[in-house]
C-alpha positions in Angstrom: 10.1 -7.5 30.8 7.2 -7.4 28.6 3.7 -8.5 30.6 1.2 -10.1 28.5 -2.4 -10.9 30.4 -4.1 -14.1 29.1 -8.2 -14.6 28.4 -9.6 -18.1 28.7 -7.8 -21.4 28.5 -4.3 -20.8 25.8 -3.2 -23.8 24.6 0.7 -24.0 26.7 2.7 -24.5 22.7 1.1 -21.1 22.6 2.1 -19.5 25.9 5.4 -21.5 25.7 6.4 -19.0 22.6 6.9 -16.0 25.2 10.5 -16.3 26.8 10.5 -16.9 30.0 13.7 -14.3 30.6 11.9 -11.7 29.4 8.0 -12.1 29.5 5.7 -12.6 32.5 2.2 -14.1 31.6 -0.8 -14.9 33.2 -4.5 -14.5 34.0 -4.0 -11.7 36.5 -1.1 -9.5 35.1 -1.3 -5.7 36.2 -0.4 -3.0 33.8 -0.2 -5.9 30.8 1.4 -4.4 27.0 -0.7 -6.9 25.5 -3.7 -9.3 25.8 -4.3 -12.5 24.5 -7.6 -14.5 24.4 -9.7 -16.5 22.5 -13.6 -16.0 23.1 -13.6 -13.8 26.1 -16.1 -10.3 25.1 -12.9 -7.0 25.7 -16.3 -4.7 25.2 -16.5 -2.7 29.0 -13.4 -4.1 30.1 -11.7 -1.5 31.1 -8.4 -0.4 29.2 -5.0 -0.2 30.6 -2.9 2.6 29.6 -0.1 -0.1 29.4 -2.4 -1.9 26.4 0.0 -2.2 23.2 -1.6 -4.7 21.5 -4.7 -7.4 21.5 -4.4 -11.1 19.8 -7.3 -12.9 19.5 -6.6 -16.7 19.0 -9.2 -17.3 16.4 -10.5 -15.5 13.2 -13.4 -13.7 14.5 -13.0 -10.1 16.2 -16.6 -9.7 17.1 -15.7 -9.8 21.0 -12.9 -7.4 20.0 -13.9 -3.2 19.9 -11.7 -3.0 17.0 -12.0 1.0 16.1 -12.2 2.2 19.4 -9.3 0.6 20.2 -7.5 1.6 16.7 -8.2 5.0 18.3 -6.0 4.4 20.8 -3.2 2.7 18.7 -3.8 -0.7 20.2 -3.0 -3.2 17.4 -5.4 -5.7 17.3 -4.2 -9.4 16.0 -6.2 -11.9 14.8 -5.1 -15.9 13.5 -7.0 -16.3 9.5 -6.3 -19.9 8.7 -4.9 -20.9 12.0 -8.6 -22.8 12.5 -9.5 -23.1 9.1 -9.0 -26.9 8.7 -11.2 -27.5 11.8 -13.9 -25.8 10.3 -13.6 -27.2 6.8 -13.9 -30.6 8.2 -16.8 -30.1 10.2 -18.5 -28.4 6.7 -18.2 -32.0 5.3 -19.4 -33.3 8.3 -22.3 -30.7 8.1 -22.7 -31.3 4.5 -22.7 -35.9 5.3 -25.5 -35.4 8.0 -28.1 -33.3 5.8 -27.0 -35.8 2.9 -28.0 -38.7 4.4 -30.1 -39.8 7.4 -27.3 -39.9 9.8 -28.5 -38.5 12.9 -32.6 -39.8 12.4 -30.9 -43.6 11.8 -28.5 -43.5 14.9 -31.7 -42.3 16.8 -33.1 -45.2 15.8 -30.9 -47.4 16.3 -30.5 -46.3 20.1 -34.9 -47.0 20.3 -34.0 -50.4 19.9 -31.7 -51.1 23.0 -34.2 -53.2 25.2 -33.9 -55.6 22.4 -31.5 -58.8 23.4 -31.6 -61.0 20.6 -29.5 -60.1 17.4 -32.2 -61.9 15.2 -34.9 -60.0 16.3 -33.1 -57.0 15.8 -32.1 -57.1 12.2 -35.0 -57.7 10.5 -36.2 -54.6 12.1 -33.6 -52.7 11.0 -33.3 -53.8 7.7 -36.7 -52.9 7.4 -36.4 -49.3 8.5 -33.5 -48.5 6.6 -35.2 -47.1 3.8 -36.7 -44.4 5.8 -33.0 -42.9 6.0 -32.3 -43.1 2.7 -30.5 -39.9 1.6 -28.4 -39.0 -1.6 -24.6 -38.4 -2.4 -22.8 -35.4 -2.6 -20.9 -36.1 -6.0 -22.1 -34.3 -8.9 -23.9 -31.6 -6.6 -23.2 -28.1 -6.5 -22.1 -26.2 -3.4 -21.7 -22.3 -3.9 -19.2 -20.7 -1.0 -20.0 -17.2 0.4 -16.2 -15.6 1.0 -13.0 -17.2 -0.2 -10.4 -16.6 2.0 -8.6 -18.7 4.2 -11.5 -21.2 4.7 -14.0 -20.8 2.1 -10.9 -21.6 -0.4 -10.1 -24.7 2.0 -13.8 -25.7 1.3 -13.6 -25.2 -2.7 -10.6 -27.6 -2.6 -12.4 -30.1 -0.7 -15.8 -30.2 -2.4 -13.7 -30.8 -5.9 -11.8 -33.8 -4.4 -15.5 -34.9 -3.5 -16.7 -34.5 -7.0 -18.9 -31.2 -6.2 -19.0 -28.3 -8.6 -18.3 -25.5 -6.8 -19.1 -21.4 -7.2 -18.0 -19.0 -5.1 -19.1 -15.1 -4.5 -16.9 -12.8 -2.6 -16.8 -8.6 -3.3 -13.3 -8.2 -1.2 -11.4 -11.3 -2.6 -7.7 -10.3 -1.9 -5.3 -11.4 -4.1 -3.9 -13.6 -1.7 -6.7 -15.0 -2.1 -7.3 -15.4 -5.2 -3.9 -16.8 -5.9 -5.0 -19.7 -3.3 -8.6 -20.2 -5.2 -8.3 -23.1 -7.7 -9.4 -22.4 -11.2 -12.0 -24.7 -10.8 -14.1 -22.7 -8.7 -16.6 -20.5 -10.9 -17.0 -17.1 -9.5 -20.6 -15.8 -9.1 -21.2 -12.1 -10.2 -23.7 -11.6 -6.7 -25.1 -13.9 -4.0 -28.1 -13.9 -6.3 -26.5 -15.9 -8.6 -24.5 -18.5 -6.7 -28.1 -19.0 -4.1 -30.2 -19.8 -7.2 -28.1 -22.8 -9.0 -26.4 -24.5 -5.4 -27.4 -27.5 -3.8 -25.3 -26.7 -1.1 -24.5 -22.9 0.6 -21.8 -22.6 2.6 -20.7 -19.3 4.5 -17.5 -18.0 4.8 -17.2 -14.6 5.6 -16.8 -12.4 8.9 -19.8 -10.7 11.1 -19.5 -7.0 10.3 -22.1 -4.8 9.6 -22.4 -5.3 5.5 -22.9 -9.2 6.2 -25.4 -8.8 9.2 -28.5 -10.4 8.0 -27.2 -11.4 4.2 -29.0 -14.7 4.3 -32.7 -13.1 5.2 -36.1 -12.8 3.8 -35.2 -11.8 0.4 -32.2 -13.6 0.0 -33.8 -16.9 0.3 -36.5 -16.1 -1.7 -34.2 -16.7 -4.7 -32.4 -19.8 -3.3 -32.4 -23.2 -4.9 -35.4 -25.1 -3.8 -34.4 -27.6 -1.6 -31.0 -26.1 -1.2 -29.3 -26.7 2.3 -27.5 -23.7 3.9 -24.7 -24.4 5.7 -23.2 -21.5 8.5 -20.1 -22.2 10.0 -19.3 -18.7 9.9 -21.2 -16.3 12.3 -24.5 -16.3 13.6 -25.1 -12.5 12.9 -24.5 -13.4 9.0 -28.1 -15.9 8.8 -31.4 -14.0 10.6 -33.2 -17.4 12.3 -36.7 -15.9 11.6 -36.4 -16.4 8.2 -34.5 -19.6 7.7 -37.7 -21.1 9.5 -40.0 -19.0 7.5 -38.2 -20.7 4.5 -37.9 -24.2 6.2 -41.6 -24.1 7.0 -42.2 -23.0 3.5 -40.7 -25.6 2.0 -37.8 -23.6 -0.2 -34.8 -24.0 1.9 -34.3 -27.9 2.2 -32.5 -28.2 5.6 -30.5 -25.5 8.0 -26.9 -26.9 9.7 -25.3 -24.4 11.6 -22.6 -24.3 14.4 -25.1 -21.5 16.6 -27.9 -23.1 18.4 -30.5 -20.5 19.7 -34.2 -21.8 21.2 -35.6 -20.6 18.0 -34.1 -22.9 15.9 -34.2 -25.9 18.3 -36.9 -29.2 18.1 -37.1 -28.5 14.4 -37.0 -31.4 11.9 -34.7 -30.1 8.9 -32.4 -27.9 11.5 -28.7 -29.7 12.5 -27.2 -27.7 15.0 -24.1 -27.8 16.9 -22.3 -25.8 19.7 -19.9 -24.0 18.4 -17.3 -26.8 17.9 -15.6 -25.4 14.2 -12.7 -24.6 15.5 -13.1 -26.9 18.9 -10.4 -29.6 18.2 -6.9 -29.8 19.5 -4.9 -28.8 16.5 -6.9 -26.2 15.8 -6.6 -24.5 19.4 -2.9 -24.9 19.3 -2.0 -23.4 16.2 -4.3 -20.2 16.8 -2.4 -20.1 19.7 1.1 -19.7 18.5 0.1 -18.0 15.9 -1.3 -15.2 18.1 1.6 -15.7 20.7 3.8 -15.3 17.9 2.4 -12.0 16.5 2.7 -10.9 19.8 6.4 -11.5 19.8 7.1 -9.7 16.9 5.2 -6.6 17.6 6.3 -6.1 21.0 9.8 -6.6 20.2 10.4 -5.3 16.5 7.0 -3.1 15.8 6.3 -5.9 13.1 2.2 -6.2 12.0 1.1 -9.2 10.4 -2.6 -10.1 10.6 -3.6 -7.0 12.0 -8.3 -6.5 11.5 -7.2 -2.4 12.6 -3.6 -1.4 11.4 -1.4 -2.1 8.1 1.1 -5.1 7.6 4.4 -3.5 7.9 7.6 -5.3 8.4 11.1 -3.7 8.0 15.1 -5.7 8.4 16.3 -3.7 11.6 19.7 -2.0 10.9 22.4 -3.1 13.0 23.3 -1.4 16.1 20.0 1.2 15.4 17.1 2.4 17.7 13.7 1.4 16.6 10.8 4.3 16.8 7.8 2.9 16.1 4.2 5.3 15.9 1.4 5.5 14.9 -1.2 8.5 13.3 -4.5 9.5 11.7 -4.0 8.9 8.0 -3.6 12.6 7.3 -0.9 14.2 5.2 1.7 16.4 6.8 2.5 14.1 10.0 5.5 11.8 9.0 6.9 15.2 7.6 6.6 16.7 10.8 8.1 13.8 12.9 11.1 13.9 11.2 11.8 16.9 11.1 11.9 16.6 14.9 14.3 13.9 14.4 16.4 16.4 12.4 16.3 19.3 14.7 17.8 16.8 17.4 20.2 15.7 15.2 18.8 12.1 15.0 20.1 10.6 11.9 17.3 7.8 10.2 19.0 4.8 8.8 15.7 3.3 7.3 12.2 3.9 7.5 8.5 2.8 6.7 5.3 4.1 6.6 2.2 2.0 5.5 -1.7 3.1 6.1 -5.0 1.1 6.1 -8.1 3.7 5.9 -7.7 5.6 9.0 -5.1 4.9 10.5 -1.3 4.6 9.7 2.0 3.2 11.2 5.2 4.1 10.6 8.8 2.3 11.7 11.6 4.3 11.9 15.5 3.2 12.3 18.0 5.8 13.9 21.5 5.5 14.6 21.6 6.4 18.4 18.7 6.0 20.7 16.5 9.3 21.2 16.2 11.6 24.2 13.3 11.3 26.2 12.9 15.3 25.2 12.6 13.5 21.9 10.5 11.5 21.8 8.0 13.7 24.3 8.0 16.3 20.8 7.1 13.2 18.6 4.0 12.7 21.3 3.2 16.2 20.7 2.8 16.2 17.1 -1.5 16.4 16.1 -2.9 13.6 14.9 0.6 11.0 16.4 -1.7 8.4 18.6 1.2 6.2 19.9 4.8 6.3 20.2 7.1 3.5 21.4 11.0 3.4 21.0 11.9 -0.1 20.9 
C-alpha cells in the first residue's frame, strides 16, 4: 500500500488517479512515500524518512527546497503546461485592460447608480466615453521573456491577434523550440526585445539568475510607454523600480498577478490575486498530471517532469525485479553496484542510467528479486543516496 499525504485543496479527477486497492491518501497520512500539494511552503516541514517523492500541482517549485531535498533522493515533480492555458488567457485579458479603459469605464459606470431615468443617463455617458478611449492590440509588438510551455502558448496567441511577436530565452530546450512558431523573432538579450515591444510579457521561473531581471537598469532601455506584463513570479520584477519607472514616465502601465502595498492605489498599476492558474480546468489537469507522475514513479521508478532528477523511462522486462537508485553524479558508482549484483549472482536483464548535473538515477531490471543482504551492499556503496526495489 503506497501512502501519499495531500497539501491544500486537490482537485478529486486528481486524487481519483490513485487506486483505491493499493493507495491510501489524505491530509493526515503518517510515514507518507510521497507528497502532493499545490501552494503549500515544504521549507521547515519536517521530512519523513518514508519521503520518496514530492509533486507539486503547478509549475512553480519556489515553495519546494528542491536541492536539499535532491540530497536526499526525494524526486521532486512539477506539472509545465498543465496551467499554461489559464495563464495565457488571463495575459490577454491583462494585455485588453491596459489597452483600453476597461476598468476606469466600468468604475464609472457604477458612479452613476443613483441615476433612475435611462435618458438622463446616456447623455452622460456618451459624453464621458472619450475619457476611456484606448488603442488596439493589432499591429503592436509584444516581446515574451521565456518560451516554454506558456510563453510559446502566448506567441501563438498574440499572432492570431495580429501582434508581432519577439521572444528572448538563454535555456530554450528543443522541446521548445520545436513548439515555437517560426513567426516569432528571437531577440539576441532582453536588451533587445525591451527596447522595440509595446508589450512585455514574462515567462520564466523564480530562480536566482531571474530574481530582479526586470529592475533599475533593465527598464532604463525599455520602450517608452511599453506595458509590462508578469504573470510569472513576483521575485522576477523588483516593485521599487517599476514605480520609479511609472512615476518617470518610461514604463506606460504595470499588470501583474502579485499585489503587494507598494504597488497598490497607483493609477497605471492592474493587479490581480494570483488567479493565472485559478480556473477549474486548469486546477484539474495539474492535478492529474501530478497524481499521475506519482503513479508512475512509485510503481515503475519512471521520472517525467522532474525540476531535481533526470527523465528516465525504461519497458519493464517480464517476470524481472526493478532496482531503482539513485547517486552523486561521480564516475565509478554504477560500476560498483553491479558488480555487487554479480558477486550475488543477480543476473541484469536491462538497465539505465541518466544524470542531470548532480545528481543521477539509475533503473535496473534483474531476473529474480534480490536479497535483503543485497540490497543493504548497494546502500553501502559512497556516493548511492537511495535505493528502492520495486
Amino acid at each position: 500500500m503506497y501512502k501519499v499525504r495531500t497539501y491544500n485543496k486537490i482537485s478529486i479527477k486528481g486524487l481519483d488517479r490513485f487506486p483505491r486497492q493499493s493507495y491510501e491518501v489524505g491530509s493526515d497520512i503518517a510515514h507518507p512515500d510521497a507528497f502532493l500539494l499545490r501552494s503549500q511552503k515544504l521549507q521547515g516541514i519536517d521530512v519523513p524518512a518514508s519521503l520518496l517523492a514530492v509533486a507539486r500541482a503547478g509549475a512553480g517549485v519556489n515553495n519546494v527546497p528542491v536541492a536539499e531535498y535532491g540530497k536526499q533522493g526525494i524526486v521532486v515533480f512539477n506539472t509545465p503546461g498543465a496551467n499554461a492555458n489559464a495563464v495565457k488567457e488571463l495575459v490577454m485579458a491583462g494585455m485588453l485592460l491596459s489597452a483600453r479603459g476597461i476598468v476606469d469605464g466600468m468604475n464609472y459606470v457604477q458612479s452613476l447608480a443613483d441615476i433612475q431615468d435611462p435618458a438622463e443617463m446616456s447623455p452622460l455617458v456618451e459624453k464621458a466615453k472619450s475619457r476611456f478611449a484606448g488603442h488596439e492590440i493589432r499591429g503592436k509588438t509584444i516581446g515574451i521573456v521565456g518560451l516554454g510551455a506558456i510563453g510559446s502558448m502566448v506567441a501563438d496567441m498574440a499572432l492570431a491577434m495580429g501582434m508581432t511577436v519577439v521572444g528572448f530565452d538563454p535555456v530554450l530546450s528543443i522541446d521548445a523550440a520545436w513548439r515555437l512558431s517560426n513567426e516569432v523573432s528571437r531577440m539576441e538579450n532582453l536588451q533587445s526585445l525591451l527596447a522595440r515591444s509595446d508589450y512585455v510579457s514574462l515567462h520564466v521561473p523564480a530562480v536566482d539568475a531571474t530574481r530582479h531581471m526586470l529592475n533599475d537598469d533593465t527598464l532604463a532601455v525599455i520602450k517608452e510607454g511599453a506595458v509590462l506584463l508578469n504573470f510569472a513570479r513576483d521575485a522576477i520584477v523588483n516593485p521599487a523600480a517599476v514605480l520609479r519607472s511609472l512615476d518617470a514616465g518610461r514604463l506606460g502601465k504595470y499588470v501583474c498577478d502579485f499585489p503587494e502595498p507598494a504597488l497598490l492605489g497607483h493609477p497605471r498599476i492592474i493587479a490581480m490575486p494570483h488567479i493565472g492558474a485559478s480556473t477549474e480546468e486548469s486546477e484539474e489537469n495539474c492535478a492529474v498530471m501530478a497524481a499521475n507522475q506519482l503513479v508512475d514513479y512509485l510503481e515503475n521508478g519512471h521520472i517525467v517532469n522532474s525540476v531535481n532528477f533526470p527523465k528516465i523511462n525504461m519497458e519493464r522486462s517480464p517476470g524481472t525485479s526493478r532496482i531503482t537508485f539513485s547517486n552523486d553524479n561521480v564516475s565509478g558508482v554504477l560500476g560498483h553496484v553491479l558488480s555487487i549484483l554479480a558477486n550475488h549472482q543477480v543476473n541484469v536483464v536491462d538497465m539505465m542510467n541518466k544524470s542531470r548535473g548532480e545528481l543521477a538515477f539509475n533503473i535496473v531490471d534483474v531476473e529474480k528479486k534480490p536479497g535483503e543482504e543485497v540490497i543493504d551492499a548497494i546502500k553501502a556503496v559512497e556516493r548511492v543516496i537511495r535505493v528502492r526495489v520495486i
